[in-house]
C-alpha positions in Angstrom: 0.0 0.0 0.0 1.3 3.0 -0.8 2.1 5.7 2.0 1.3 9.4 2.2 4.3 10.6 0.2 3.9 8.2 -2.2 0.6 9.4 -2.7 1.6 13.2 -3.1 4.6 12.3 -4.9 2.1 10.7 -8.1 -0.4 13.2 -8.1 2.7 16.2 -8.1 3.8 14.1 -11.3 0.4 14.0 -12.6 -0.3 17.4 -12.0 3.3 17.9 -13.9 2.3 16.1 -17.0 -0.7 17.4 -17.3 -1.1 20.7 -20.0 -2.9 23.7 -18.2 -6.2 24.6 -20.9 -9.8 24.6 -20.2 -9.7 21.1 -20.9 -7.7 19.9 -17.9 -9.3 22.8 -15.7 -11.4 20.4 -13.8 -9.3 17.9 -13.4 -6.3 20.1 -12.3 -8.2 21.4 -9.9 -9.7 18.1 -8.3 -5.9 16.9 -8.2 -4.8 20.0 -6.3 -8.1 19.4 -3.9 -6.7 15.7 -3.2 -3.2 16.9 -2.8 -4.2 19.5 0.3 -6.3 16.8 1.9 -3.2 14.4 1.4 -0.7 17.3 3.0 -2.9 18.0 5.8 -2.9 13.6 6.9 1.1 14.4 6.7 1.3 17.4 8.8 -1.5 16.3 10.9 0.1 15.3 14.5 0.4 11.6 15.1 -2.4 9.9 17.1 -0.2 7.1 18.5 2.4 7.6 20.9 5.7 6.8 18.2 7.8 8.4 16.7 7.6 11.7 15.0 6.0 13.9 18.0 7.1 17.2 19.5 11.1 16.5 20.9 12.8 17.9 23.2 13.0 21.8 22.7 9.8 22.1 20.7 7.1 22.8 23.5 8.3 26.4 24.0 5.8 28.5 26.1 4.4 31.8 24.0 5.4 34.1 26.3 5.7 38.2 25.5 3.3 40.3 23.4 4.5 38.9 20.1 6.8 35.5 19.1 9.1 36.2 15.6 10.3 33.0 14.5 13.8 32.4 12.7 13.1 30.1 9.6 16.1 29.0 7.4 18.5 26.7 6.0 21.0 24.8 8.5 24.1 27.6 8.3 23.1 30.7 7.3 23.1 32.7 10.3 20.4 32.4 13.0 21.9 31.1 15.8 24.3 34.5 15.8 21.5 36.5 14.7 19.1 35.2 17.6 22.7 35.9 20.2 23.1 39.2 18.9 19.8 40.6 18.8 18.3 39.0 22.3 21.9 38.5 24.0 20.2 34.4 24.7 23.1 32.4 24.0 22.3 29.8 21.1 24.9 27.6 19.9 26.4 28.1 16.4 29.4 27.2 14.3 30.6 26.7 10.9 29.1 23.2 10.0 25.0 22.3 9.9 22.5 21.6 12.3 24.1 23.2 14.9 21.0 24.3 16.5 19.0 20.9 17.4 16.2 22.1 18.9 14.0 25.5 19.2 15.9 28.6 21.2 13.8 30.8 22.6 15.4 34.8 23.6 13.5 37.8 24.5 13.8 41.1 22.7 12.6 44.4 24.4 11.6 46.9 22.4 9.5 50.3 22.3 8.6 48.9 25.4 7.4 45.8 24.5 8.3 42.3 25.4 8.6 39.9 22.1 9.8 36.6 22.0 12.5 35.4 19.1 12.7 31.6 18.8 15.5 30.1 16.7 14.2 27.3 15.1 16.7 24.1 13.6 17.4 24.5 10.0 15.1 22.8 7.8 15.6 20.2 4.8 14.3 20.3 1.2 11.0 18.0 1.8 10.5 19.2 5.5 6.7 19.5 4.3 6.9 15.9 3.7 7.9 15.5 7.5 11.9 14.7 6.0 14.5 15.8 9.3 12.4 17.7 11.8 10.6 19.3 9.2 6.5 18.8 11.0 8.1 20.2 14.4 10.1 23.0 13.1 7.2 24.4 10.7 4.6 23.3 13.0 6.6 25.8 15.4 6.2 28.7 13.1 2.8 28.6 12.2 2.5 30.1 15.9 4.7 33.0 15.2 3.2 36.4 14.4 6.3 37.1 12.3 8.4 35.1 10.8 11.8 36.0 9.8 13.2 33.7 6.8 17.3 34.2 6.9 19.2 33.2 3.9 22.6 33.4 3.0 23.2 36.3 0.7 25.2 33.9 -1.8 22.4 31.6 -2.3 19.2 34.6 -1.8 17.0 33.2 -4.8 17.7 29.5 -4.4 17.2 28.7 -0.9 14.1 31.8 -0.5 12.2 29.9 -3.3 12.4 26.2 -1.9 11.8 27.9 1.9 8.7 29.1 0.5 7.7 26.2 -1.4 8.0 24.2 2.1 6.0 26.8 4.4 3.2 26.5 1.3 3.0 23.3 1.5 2.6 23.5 5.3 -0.4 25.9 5.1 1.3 29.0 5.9 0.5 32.0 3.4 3.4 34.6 3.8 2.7 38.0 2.9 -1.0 37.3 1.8 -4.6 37.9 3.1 -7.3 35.7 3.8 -9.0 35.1 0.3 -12.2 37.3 -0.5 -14.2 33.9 -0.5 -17.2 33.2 1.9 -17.9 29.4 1.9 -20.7 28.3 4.2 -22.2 24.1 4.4 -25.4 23.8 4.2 -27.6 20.7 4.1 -29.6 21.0 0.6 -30.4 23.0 -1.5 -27.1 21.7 -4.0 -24.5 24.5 -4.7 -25.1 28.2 -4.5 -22.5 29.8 -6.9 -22.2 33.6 -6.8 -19.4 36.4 -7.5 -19.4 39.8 -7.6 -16.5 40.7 -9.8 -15.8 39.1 -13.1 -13.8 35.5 -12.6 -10.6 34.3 -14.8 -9.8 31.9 -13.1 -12.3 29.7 -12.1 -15.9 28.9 -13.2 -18.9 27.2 -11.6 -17.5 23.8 -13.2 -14.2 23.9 -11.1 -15.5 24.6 -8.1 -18.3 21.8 -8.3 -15.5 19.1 -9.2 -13.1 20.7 -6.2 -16.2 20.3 -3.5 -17.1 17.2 -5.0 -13.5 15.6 -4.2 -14.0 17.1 -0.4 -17.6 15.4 -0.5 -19.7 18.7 -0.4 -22.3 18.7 -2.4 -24.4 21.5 -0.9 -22.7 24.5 -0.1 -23.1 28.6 -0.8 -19.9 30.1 -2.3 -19.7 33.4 -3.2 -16.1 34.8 -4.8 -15.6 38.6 -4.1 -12.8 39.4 -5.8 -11.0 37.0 -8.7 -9.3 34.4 -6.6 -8.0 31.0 -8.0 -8.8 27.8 -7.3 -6.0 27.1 -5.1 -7.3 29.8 -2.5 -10.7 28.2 -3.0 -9.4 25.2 -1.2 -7.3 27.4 1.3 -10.7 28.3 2.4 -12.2 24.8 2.4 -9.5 23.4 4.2 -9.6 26.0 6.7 -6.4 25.3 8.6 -4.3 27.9 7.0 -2.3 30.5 8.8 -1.4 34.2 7.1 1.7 35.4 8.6 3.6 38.3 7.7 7.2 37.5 6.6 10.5 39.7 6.0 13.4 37.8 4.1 16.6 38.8 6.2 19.7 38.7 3.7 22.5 37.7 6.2 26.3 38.1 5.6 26.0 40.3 3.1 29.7 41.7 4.1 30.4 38.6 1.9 28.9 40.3 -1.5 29.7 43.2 -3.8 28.2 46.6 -3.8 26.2 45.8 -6.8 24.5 43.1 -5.5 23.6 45.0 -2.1 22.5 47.5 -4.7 20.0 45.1 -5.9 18.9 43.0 -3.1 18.0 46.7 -1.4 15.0 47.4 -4.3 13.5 44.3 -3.5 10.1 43.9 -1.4 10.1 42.7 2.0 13.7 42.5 2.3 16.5 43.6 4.9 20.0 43.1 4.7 22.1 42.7 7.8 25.2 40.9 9.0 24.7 39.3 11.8 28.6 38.8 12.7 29.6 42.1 12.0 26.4 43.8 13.4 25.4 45.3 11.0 21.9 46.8 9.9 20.2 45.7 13.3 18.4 48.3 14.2 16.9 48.6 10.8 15.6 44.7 11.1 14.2 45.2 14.9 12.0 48.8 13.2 10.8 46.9 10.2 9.9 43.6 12.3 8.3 46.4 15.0 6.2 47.8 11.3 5.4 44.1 10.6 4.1 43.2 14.1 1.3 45.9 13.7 1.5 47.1 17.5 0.6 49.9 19.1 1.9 51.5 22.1 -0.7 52.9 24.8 0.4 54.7 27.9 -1.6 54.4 31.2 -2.0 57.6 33.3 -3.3 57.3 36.9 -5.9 59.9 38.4 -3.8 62.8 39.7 -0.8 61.3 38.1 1.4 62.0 35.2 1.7 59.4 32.4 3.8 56.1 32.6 6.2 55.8 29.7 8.5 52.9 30.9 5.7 50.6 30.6 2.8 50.7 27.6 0.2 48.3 26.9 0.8 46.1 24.0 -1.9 46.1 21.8 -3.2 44.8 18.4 -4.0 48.3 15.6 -7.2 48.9 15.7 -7.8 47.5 19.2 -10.7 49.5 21.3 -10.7 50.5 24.9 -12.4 47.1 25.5 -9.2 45.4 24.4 -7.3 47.7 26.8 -8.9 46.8 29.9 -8.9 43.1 29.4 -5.4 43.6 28.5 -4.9 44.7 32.1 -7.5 43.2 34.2 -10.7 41.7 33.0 -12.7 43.2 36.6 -12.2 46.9 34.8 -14.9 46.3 32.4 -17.5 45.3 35.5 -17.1 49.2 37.0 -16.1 50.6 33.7 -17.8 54.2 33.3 -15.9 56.0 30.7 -12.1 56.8 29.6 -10.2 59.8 28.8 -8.2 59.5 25.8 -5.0 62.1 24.8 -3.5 61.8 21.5 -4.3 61.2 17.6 -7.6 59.0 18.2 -9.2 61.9 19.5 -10.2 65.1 18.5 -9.3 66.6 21.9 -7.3 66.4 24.8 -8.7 64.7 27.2 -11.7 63.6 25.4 -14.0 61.3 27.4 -14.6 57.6 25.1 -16.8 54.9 25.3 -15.4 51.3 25.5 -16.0 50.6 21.5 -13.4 53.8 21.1 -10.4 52.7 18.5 -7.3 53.2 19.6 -4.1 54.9 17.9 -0.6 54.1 18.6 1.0 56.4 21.8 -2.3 57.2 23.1 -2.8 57.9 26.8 -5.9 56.7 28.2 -7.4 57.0 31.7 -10.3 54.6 33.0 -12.6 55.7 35.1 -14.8 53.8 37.4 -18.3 53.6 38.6 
């Protein structure tokens, strides 16, 4: 009987033979629909108690406002990276897999407490559960960044096959959540709408892709012109959208030219981790990336406290705020006093549904 990767393995070479026309639309997509359901047995945790499970190193407790997590080939930099930036001690040296298991250090900055794990260098085929793959990409679809560090000699290579093996793992770097509701139902057959013209997909392909997940009553309704692989993103349902900046390390080993280029392209930092150089830039673009905000607590009577904001989510309200500090604040909540850009005075008395800006200063007041 053939095994999982066996399995993905035939239909990847059927999916390869097979020309891309109207034709094979149908049939494309139903292979793609049985490959996800195939990836998601593999990367689904073992029931039994054998091998394959979490190891040593890889139950690290979230701790902090945010977790950043250091994705990469074995060698290329993240052990020193993770020592430099943190001062946490993780082991490294000129040969591979010198990190065995996950290092977590803690970075304080703008007053905020975010954890950086080093995770072990992964493998072509770690979606495929090859080396520690499952743990160490399991591990990073928790993170609320992830940082993927590649050696500056090998930047399109090794960035392409990272990606490939994070994709096939369910995590969506850099993207939104597709513009496609999808919604069970139990007759009624399929309900096919869009609101924008489709060229991608047609009422066709997405009856043979919910056929091969056994669905054959369902409303789907496209709102923007999304392809049939983000259809089944949204069927499956298990997929993780993390923001991701590709860290260019040892770049004192490359000419000026190159830096020259590398610099124009998207989502990109260059740094040195041995040499220390471009740090600061990485810690203000992974701050950007992290979406925080920064909100100052003032006492009655009292001036503000700088030295110690409340970490919050953009967009968050003063609802957020007070759980943040003690869910009891809501029961005697009355009203808050906001300073800053959410409001269009100084002190300007809020309701609990107020959104707030980052640096604003708020004061709650009780019953």
């Amino acid at each position: 009987m053939a095994t999982i990767v066996q399995k993905i393995e035939e239909i990847e070479k059927e999916m390869a033979r097979t020309q891309k026309n109207k034709a094979t639309a149908n049939h494309l997509g139903m292979l793609k629909a049985k490959l996800a359901k195939l990836r998601r047995e593999l990367i689904a945790p073992p029931k039994s108690g054998g091998g394959g499970g979490g190891g040593d190193g890889f139950e690290v407790r979230k701790t902090g406002d945010a977790r950043i997590g250091l994705v990469g080939f074995p060698s290329v930099g993240k052990s020193t990276l993770l020592t430099k930036v943190t001062g946490t001690f993780s082991e490294a040296g000129a040969y591979e897999f010198t990190t065995l298991t996950a290092v977590p250090g803690i970075i304080r900055y703008n007053g905020a407490k975010l954890q950086m794990i080093d995770l072990p260098g992964i493998i072509e085929g770690a979606k495929d559960g090859k080396g520690r793959g499952r743990q160490v990409i399991a591990m990073a679809r928790t993170c609320n960044v992830i940082l993927i560090v590649i050696d500056a000699l090998n930047n399109m290579k090794h960035k392409r096959l990272i990606e490939h093996e994070l994709e096939g793992f369910g995590i969506r770097l850099n993207k939104q959540p597709p513009p496609i509701t999808f919604k069970r139902k139990d007759k009624g057959g399929l309900n096919f709408t869009h609101t924008v013209p489709l060229s991608h997909v047609d009422r066709d392909m997405v009856k043979s892709v919910l056929y091969e997940y056994k669905i054959h009553c369902a409303d789907v309704c496209f709102r923007g012109d999304c392809t049939i692989d983000e259809l089944i993103d949204v069927v499956e349902g298990n997929r993780v959208y993390v923001p991701c900046i590709y860290v260019l390390n040892k770049i004192d080993q490359i000419t000026m030219e190159e830096l020259e280029i590398f610099s124009r392209l998207e989502h990109h930092v260059m740094i040195s981790a041995y040499m220390e150089w471009n740090l600061d830039e990485l810690l203000e673009t992974i701050w950007d990336y992290l979406d925080l905000i920064r909100i100052y607590t003032k006492p009655k009577g009292q001036i503000p406290d700088y030295n110690a904001p409340v970490i919050l989510r953009r967009d968050a309200t003063i609802e957020d705020f007070c759980n943040r500090i003690h869910k009891s604040l809501l029961k005697n909540f009355r009203y808050a006093l906001v300073w800053g850009k959410s409001v269009k005075y100084s002190p300007q008395k809020v309701s609990k549904n107020h959104v707030l800006i980052d640096e604003d200063i708020c004061q709650i007041v009780k019953k």
